[in-house]
C-alpha positions in Angstrom: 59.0 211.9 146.3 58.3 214.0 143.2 62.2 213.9 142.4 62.1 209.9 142.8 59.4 209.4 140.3 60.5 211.3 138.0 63.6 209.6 138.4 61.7 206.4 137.8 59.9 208.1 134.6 63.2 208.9 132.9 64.4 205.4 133.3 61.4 204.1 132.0 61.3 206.6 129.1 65.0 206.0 128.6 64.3 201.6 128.6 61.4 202.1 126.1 63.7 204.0 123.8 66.1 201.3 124.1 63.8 198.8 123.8 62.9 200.5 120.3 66.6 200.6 119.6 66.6 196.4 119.6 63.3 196.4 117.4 65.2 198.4 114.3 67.8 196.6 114.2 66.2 193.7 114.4 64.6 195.3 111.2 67.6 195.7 110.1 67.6 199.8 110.7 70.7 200.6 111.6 70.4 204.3 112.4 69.0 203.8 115.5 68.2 206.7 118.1 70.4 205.8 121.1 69.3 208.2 124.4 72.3 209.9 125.5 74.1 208.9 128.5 72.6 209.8 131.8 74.8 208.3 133.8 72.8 205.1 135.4 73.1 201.6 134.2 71.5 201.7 130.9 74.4 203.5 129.5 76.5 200.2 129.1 73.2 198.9 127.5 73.2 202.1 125.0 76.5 201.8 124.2 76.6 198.2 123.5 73.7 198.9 121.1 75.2 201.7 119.7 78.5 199.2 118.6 76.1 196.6 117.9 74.1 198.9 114.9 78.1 199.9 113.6 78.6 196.1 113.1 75.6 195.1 111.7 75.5 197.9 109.2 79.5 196.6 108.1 78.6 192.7 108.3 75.0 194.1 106.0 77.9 195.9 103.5 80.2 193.1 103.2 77.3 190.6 102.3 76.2 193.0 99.5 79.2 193.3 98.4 80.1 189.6 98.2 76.2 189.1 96.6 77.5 191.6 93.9 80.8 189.6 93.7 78.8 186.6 92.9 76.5 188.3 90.6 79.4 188.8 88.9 81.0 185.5 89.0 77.3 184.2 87.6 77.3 186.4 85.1 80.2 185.4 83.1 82.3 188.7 83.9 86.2 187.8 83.2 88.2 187.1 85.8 89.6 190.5 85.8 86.9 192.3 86.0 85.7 190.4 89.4 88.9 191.5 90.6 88.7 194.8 89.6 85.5 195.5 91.4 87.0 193.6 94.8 89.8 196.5 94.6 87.2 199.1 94.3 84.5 198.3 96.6 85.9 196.3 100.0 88.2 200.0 101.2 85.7 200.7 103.8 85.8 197.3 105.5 89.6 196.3 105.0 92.2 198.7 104.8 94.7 197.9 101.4 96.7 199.6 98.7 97.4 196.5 97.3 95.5 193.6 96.0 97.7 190.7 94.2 96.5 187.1 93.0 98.5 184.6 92.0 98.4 180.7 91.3 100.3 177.7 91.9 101.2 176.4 88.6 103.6 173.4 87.1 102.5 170.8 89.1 102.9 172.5 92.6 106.2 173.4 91.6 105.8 177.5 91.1 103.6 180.5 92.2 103.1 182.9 89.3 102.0 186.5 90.0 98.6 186.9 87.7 96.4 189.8 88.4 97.5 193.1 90.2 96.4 196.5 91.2 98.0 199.7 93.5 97.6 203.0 94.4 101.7 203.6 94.5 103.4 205.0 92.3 106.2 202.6 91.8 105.8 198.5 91.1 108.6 196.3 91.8 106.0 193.2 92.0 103.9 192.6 88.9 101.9 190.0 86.8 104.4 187.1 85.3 106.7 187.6 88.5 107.2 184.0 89.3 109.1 181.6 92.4 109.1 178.2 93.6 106.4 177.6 96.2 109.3 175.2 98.2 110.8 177.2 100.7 108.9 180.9 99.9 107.0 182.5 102.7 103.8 181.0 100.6 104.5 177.5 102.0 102.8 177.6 105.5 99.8 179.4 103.7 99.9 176.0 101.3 100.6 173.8 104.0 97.8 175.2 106.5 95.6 176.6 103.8 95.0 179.1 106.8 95.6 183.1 106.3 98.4 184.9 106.9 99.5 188.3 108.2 102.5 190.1 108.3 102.3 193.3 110.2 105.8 194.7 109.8 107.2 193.4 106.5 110.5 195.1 106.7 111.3 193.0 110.0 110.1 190.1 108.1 112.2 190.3 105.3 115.5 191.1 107.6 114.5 187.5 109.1 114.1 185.8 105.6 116.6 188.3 103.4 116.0 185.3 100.3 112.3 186.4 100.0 112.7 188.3 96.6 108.9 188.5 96.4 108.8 190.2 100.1 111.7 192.4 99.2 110.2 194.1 96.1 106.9 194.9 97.9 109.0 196.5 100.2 110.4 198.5 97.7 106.8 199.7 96.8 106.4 201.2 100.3 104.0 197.9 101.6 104.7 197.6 105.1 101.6 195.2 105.6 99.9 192.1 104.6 97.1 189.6 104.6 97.4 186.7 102.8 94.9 184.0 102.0 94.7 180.9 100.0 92.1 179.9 97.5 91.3 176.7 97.8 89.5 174.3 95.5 88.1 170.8 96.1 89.6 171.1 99.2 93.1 172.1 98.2 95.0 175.3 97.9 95.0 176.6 94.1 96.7 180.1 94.4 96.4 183.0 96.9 95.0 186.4 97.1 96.7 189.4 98.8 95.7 192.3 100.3 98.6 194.7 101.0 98.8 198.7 103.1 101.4 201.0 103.7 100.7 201.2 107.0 102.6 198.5 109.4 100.0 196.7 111.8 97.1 197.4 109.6 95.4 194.0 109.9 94.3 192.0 112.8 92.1 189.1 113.1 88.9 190.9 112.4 89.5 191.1 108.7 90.1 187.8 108.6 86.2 186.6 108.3 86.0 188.9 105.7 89.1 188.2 104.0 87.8 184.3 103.9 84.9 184.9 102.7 86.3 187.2 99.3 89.0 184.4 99.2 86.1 181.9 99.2 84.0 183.8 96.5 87.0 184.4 94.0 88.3 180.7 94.3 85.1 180.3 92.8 85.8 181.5 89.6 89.0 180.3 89.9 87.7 177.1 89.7 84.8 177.7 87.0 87.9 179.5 85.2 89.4 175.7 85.1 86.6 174.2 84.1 86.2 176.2 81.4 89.2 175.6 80.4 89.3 171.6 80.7 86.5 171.8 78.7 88.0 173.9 76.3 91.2 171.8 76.0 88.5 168.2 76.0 86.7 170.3 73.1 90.2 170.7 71.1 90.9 167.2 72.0 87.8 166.3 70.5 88.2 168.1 67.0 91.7 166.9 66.7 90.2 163.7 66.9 87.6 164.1 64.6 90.0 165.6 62.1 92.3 162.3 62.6 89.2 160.4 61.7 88.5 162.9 58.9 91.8 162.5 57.7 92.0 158.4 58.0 88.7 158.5 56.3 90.2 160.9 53.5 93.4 158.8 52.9 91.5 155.5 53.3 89.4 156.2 50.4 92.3 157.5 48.2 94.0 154.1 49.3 90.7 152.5 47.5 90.7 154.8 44.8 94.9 153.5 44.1 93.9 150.2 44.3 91.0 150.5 41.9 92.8 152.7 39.8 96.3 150.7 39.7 95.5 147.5 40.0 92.6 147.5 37.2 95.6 147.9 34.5 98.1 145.0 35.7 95.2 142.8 36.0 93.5 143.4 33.0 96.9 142.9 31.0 97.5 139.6 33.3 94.3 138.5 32.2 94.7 139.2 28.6 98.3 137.4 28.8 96.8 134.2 29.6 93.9 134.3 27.7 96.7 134.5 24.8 99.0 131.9 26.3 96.0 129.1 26.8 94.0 130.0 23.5 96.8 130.4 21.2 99.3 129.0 19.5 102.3 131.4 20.4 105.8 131.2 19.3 108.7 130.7 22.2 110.3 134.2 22.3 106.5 135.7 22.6 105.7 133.7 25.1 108.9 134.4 26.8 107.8 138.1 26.7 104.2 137.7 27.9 105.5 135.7 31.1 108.0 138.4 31.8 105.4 141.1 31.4 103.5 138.9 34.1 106.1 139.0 36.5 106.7 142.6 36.2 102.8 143.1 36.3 102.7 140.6 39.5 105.8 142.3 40.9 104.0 145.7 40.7 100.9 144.6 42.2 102.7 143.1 45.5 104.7 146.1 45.7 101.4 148.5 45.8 99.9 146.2 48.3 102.6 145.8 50.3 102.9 149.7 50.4 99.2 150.0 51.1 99.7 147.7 54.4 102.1 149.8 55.4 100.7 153.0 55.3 97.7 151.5 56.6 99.3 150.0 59.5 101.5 153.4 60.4 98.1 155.3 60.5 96.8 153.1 62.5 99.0 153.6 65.2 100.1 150.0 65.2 103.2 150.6 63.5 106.2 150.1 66.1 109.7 150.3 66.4 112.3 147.9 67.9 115.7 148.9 68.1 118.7 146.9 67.8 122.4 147.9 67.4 123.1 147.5 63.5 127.0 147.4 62.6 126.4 150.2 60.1 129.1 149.3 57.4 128.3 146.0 57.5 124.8 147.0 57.1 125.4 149.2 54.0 127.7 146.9 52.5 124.9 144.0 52.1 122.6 146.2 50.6 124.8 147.9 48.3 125.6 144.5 47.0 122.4 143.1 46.9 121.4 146.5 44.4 124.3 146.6 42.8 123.3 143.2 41.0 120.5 144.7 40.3 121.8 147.3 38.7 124.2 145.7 36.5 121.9 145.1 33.7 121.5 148.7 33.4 125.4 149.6 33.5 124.9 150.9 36.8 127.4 150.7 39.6 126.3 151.1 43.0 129.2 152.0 45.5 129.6 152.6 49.5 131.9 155.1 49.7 134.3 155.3 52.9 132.6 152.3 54.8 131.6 154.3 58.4 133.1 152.5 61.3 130.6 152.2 64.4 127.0 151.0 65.1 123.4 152.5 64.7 120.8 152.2 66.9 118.0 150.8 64.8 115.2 148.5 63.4 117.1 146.5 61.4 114.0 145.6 59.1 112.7 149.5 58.8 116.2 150.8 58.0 116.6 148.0 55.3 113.0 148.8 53.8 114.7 152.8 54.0 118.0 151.8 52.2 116.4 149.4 49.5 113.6 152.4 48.8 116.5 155.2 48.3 118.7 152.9 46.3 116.1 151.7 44.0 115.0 154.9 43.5 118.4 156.3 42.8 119.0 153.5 40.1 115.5 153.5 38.8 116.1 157.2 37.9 119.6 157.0 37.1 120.8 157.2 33.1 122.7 153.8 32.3 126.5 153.8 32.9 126.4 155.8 35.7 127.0 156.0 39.4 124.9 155.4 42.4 127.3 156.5 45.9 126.2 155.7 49.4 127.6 157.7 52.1 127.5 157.4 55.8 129.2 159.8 58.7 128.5 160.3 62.5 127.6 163.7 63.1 128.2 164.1 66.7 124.8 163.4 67.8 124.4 160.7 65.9 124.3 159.2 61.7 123.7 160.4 58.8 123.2 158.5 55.7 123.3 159.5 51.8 122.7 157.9 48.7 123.4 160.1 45.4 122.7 159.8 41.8 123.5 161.4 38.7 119.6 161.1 37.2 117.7 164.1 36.2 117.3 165.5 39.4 113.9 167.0 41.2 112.6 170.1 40.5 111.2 172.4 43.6 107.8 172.2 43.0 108.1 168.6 43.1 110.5 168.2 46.5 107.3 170.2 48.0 105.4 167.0 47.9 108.1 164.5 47.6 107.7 162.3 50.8 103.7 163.1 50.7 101.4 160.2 49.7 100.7 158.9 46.5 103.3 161.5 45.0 104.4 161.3 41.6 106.9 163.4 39.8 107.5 165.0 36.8 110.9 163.2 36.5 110.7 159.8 34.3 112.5 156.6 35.0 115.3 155.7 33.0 113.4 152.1 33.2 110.1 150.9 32.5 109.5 150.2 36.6 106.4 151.3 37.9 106.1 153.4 41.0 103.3 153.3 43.8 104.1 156.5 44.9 104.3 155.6 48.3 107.8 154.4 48.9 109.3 157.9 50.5 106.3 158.7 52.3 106.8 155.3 54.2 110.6 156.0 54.7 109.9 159.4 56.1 107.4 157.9 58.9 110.0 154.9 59.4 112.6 157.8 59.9 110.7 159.8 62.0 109.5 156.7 63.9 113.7 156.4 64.7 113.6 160.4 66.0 115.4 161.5 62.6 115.0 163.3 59.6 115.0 162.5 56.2 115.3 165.0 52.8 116.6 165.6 49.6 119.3 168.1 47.7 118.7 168.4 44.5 118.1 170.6 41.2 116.7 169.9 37.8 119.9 168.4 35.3 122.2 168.4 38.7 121.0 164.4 40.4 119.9 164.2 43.5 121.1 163.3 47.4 118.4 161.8 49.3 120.0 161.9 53.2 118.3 161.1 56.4 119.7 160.7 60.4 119.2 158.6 62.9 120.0 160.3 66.6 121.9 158.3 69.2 120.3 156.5 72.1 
């Protein structure tokens, strides 16, 4: 009877310790005093406490450690350094010597190897080390946006021998591997690997875990693009503001040319026919005063008419509507229609080797860039004289010339040639006024075509204003 009861009185004891067991953990204590076996059945119960405290006390870990990863994240640490700290604080809950993250980049197109960090001595796999997504061993992990794991790599790559990425980890010693996409908004953005030595080294219990880092670090993956779409809106934004700056710039020069140079023409018109209706003026003075007026009037449309077309250029209206031009034809007509104008100045303008084929062109813009080099080359060219226009295919498409024999352009003064409003040091050989604004229109027409336009020239030597147009 004694023996019985006491029987009875260990059980009891043995229960109430037990009992105390469940209480600290429930505490969350989990070095708990479990009564050693006695060989009755409260030793299963024991036990299962006993496992119970060991995974409560990892789960406990892992949460702090993914609190601290968040800390992290919320506290602005780069992107590296998050990743950094993963490396060194997660080996007592998942076993790696290898933690890679990369992204899918171009679209969906490619997966680009960004962040990295071993124990082994050699690395065949590093940051920059990029591969289509199509057809990898990444593409079930995109298509499923479940993880992955790979338990014997070297089998693996002896069934998929094009896997370059799996065959330099195997060339680092990495026998196994967990891998995990980060997903964002729903969709896979990259993937984050966990890599050991040791084959079979990862088994479904690592995979909570392995979610939950993947879950954290798509976080700042996300708040990493974000930052950066904000960054690229905030450059957008400035570049537009300094458009605006620079449209408000040139618009108020535009007013400051048309103050400045059309007072003078205007104020000489206006004196001209004062003269003409309140005096008594012989023929050959009056003659004079009404060609003055047409020179005056002449200039004045010309400015405006430059003035519109800068302003609609800037204004993003200007457009572009090609045609196929028969290009000698082309350069014939206008190197009649100048050299008449040139004749009173002893000037012969010439097309030299008329080109045989057609441009792809606007037929309008490419006359306004002909008559502008032309004019130019006889408004600055000594009388007697000659003005040659040249034309040639290239191979990938045209290039036009028009040379002079005038006084030729200096290099300070090429530097702003085919700005705005530039005016040279070089003087006509004729009393024509320029606006200043005749090259800087042909550039943007050329440019507006996909070509280039420029100038070879020296001081005493004339000067060969070329420009291309590219086939289409």
């Amino acid at each position: 009877m004694e023996s019985k009861s006491s029987s009875s009185s260990s059980t009891a004891d043995r229960l109430q310790a037990l009992i105390v067991c469940v209480r600290q953990l429930r505490q969350g204590r989990f070095a708990i005093d479990v009564p050693p076996p006695s060989g009755d059945e409260l030793d299963p119960l024991g036990s299962a406490l006993e496992k119970l405290a060991r995974t409560l006390e990892v789960r406990q870990l892992e949460e702090q450690k993914l609190e601290q990863i968040m800390l992290r994240i919320n506290a602005g640490l780069l992107f590296d350094e998050v990743l950094e700290y993963i490396y060194q604080n997660f080996h007592e809950m998942i076993p790696y010597n290898r933690i890679g993250f990369s992204l899918i980049e171009n679209g969906g197109q490619m997966v680009t190897a960004r962040w990295m960090k071993s124990d082994l001595p050699t690395i065949r796999l590093g940051p920059g080390f990029s591969a289509p997504l199509a057809g990898s061993s990444l593409q079930s992990v995109f298509d499923t946006g479940k993880p992955r794991i790979l338990n014997n790599l070297p089998d693996y790559l002896r069934e998929h021998p094009r896997s370059e990425s799996t065959r330099l980890i195997v060339e680092e010693g990495i026998r196994s591997s967990l891998t995990c996409p980060l997903i964002v908004r729903g969709a896979p953005v990259g993937f984050l690997f966990f890599s050991s030595v040791h084959p079979g080294a990862y088994d479904d219990a690592h995979i909570h875990l392995f979610q939950r880092i993947a879950e954290e670090v798509s976080v700042i993956v996300e708040k990493g693009r974000l930052v950066s779409d904000l960054a690229d809106q905030k450059a957008a934004i400035e570049r537009q503001n300094e458009e605006l700056r620079r449209l408000g710039e040139m618009k108020n020069a535009f007013l400051g040319v048309a103050a400045h140079d059309l007072r003078s023409p205007i104020t000489y018109i206006q004196m001209a026919v004062s003269h003409l209706l309140n005096h008594q003026i012989p023929e050959v003075d009056r003659q004079s005063f009404m060609r003055d007026i047409q020179i005056q009037t002449r200039y004045m449309s010309a400015l405006l008419n430059d003035l519109l077309d800068i302003s609609h250029i800037e204004s993003g209206k200007f457009s572009v509507n090609f045609d196929s031009i028969p290009l000698a034809d082309f350069l014939e007509d206008a190197v009649q229609r100048h050299a008449k104008m040139a004749e009173p100045k002893g000037i012969c303008v010439v097309l030299e080797s008329p080109p045989q084929g057609s441009v792809s062109a606007d037929p309008l813009r490419l006359r306004q860039v002909i008559d502008n080099l032309i004019s130019n080359a006889v408004k600055f060219s000594p009388a007697g004289t000659l003005v040659q226009v040249h034309a040639g295919f290239t191979g990938t498409g045209w290039r036009v010339a028009v040379q002079d024999n005038g006084p030729g352009i200096s290099l300070k003064d090429q530097e702003v040639l085919f700005q705005d409003f530039a005016h040279l040091s070089a003087r006509p050989s004729s009393p024509e006024k320029s606006t200043g604004l005749g090259l800087a229109i042909t550039r943007r027409i050329i440019e507006a075509h996909g070509g280039r336009i420029a100038v070879n020239s020296s001081p005493g030597k004339g000067s060969t204003f070329w420009f291309t147009i590219p086939n289409r």
